[in-house]
N, C-alpha and C positions, 0 to 999 in steps of 0.2 A: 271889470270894465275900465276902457281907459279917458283918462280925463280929456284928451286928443278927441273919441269919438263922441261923447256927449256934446262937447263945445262944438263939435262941427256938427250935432243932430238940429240943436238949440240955435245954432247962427252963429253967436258971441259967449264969450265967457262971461257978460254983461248980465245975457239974455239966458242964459245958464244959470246965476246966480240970485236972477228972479225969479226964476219958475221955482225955486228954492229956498224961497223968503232969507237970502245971505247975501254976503257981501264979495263984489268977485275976488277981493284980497283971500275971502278963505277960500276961495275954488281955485287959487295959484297954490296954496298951502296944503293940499291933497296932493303936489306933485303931479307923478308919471299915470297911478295908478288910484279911481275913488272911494274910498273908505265905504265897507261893506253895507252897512244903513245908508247912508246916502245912494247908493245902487239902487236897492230896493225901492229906493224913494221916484230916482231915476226912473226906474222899471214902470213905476205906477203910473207918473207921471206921463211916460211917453207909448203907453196903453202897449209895452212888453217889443216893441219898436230897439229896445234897448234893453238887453237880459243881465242882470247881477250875474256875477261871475263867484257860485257856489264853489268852495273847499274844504274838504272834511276835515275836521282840527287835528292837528295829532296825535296821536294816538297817545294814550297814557301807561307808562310801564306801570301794572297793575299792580306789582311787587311791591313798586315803589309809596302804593297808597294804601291805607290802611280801611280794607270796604264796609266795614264797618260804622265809621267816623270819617271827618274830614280830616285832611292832614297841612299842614303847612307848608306855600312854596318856597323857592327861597327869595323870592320878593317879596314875600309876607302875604300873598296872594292864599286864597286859601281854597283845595282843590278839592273837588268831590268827586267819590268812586263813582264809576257806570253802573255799580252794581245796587247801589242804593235805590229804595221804592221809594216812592210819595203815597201813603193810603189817603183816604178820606174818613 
């Protein structure tokens, strides 16, 4: 979703940053494009009038990760296999 269409669904980037308990300095600071939670929020907000704009992360070289355990990124980020359960 882009920040252009909410602020023109909303009226103002004023009236925008209210309906979002924020300040409109941070809804300049999303830029072109608004940060994926805030969509949703969007979405809820404007009863689907305005749809999050869904992308499926990419893809993980599977090689690369060890499915068993987690592995480490190289941001220090730390990545989990797809192939991993959660039981109860």
């Amino acid at each position: 979703m882009k920040t252009t269409q909410a602020v023109s669904h909303f009226g103002s980037k004023k009236k925008l940053a209210d309906a979002l308990d924020i300040s409109p300095s941070a809804v300049t600071l999303w830029g072109e494009v608004i940060p994926r939670l805030r969509q949703f929020q969007i979405q809820m907000l404007t009863g689907g009038a305005l749809t999050a704009q869904v992308t499926a992360p990419p893809n993980l070289n599977q090689s690369s990760v060890n499915s068993s355990a987690a592995a480490s990124g190289s941001n220090g980020a730390v990545l989990l296999s797809s192939a991993l359960k959660v039981t109860a």
